[in-house]
FIKOLVEX-881518 format. One record per residue (C-alpha): residue number from 1; residue in three letters; chain; x, y, z. Coordinates in nm, 2 decimals, always signed. Each point is the difference from the previous one (the first is absolute). Layout:
N
 pos code unit   east  north     up
 NUM  ALA    A      X      Y      Z
...
***
This chain:
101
 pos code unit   east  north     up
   1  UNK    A  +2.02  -5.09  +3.57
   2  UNK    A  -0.02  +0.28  -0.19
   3  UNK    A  -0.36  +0.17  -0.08
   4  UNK    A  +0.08  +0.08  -0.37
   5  UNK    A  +0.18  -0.36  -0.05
   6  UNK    A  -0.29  -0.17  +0.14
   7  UNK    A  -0.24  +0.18  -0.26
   8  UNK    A  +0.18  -0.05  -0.28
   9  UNK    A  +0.06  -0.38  +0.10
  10  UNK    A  -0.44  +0.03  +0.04
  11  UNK    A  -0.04  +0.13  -0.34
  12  UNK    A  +0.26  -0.18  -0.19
  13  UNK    A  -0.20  -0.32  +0.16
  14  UNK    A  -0.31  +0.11  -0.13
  15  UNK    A  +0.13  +0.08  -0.36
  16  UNK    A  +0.11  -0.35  -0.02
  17  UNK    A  -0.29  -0.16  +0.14
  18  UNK    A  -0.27  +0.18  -0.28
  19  UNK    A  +0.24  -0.06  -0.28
  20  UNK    A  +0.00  -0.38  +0.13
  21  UNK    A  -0.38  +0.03  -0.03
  22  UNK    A  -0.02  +0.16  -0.29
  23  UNK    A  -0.38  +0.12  -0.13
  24  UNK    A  -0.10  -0.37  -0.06
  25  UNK    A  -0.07  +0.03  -0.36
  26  UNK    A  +0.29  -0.32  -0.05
  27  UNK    A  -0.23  -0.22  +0.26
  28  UNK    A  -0.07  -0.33  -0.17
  29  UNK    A  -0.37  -0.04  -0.08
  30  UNK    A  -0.04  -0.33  -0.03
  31  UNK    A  -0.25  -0.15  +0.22
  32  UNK    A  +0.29  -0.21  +0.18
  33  UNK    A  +0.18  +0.33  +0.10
  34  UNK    A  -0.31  +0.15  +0.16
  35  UNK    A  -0.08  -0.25  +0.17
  36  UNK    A  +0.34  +0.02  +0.14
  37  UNK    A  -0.03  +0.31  +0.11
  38  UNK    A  -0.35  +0.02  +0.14
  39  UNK    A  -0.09  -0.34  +0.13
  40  UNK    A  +0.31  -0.22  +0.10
  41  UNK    A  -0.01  +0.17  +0.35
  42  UNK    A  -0.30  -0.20  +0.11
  43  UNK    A  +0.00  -0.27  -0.28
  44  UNK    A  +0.35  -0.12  +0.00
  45  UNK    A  +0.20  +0.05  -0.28
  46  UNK    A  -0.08  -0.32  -0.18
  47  UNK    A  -0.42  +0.10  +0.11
  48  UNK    A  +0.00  -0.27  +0.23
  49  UNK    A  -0.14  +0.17  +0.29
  50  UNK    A  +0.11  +0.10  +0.30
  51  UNK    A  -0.12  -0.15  +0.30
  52  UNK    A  -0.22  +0.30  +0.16
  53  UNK    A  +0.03  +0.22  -0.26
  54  UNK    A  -0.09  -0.05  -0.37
  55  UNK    A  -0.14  -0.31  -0.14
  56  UNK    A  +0.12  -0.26  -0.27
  57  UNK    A  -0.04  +0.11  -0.33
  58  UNK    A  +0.20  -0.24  -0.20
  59  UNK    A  -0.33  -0.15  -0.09
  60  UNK    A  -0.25  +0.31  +0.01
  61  UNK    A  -0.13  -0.02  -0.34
  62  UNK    A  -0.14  -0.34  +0.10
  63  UNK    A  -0.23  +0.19  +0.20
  64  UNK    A  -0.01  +0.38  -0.12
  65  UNK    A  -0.02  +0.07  -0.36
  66  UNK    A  +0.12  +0.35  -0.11
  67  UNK    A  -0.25  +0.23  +0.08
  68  UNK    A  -0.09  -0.18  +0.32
  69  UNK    A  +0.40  +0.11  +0.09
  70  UNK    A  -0.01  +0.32  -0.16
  71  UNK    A  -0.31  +0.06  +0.29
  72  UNK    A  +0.20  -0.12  +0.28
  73  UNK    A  +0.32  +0.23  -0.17
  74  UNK    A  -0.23  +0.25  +0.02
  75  UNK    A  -0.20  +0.03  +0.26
  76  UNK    A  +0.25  -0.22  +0.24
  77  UNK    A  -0.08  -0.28  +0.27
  78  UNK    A  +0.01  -0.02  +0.37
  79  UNK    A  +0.39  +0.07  +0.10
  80  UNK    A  +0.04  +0.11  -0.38
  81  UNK    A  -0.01  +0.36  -0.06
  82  UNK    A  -0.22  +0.08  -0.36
  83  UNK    A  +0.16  +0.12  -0.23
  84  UNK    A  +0.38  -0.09  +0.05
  85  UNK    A  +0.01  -0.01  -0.41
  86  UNK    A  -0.19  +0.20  -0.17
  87  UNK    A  -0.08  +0.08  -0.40
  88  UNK    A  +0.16  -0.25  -0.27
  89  UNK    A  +0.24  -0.10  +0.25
  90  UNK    A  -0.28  -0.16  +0.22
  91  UNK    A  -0.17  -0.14  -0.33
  92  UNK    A  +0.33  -0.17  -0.11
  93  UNK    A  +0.06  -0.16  +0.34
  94  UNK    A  -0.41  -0.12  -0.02
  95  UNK    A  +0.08  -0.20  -0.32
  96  UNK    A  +0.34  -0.13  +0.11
  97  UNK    A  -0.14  -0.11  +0.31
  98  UNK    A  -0.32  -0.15  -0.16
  99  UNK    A  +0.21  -0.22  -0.18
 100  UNK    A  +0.16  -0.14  +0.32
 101  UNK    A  -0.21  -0.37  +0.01
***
């Protein structure tokens, strides 16, 4: 294939791909939607748990209220990186969570 075909096909691809990221500034904020995207890769996307990865949270507030969360947000678990959310984001997911009984 052609050298110059093959760049343009490269940076046409690229174009697309940041204008289908965009600069985030339309990411939903609700506590739902960040928890979507930060924590239903070892959680489950219902926070179920996954077996040798992230634990049950369905019921976490029974157990943590919010500023014990926002601590384990923060400064993360073994297997959990600290953290993962950070700033309002991580406070909003601390109260949604703490609610979980």
């Amino acid at each position: 294939m052609n050298k110059k075909l093959v760049l343009w096909l490269v940076g046409i691809t690229f174009i697309i791909v940041l204008a289908a990221c965009g600069d985030g500034s339309n990411k939903d904020s609700s506590p739902e939607a960040i928890a979507d995207r930060s924590c239903i890769g070892c959680h489950g996307e219902n926070l179920q748990g996954r077996d040798g990865l992230g634990p049950d949270l369905t019921k976490i507030g029974a157990k943590y209220n919010k500023e014990e969360i926002l601590e384990i947000i923060k400064e993360g678990r073994p297997g959990m990186g600290a953290n993962i959310i950070k700033g309002d984001d991580a406070e909003k997911v601390a109260a949604w969570l703490a609610e979980k009984k």
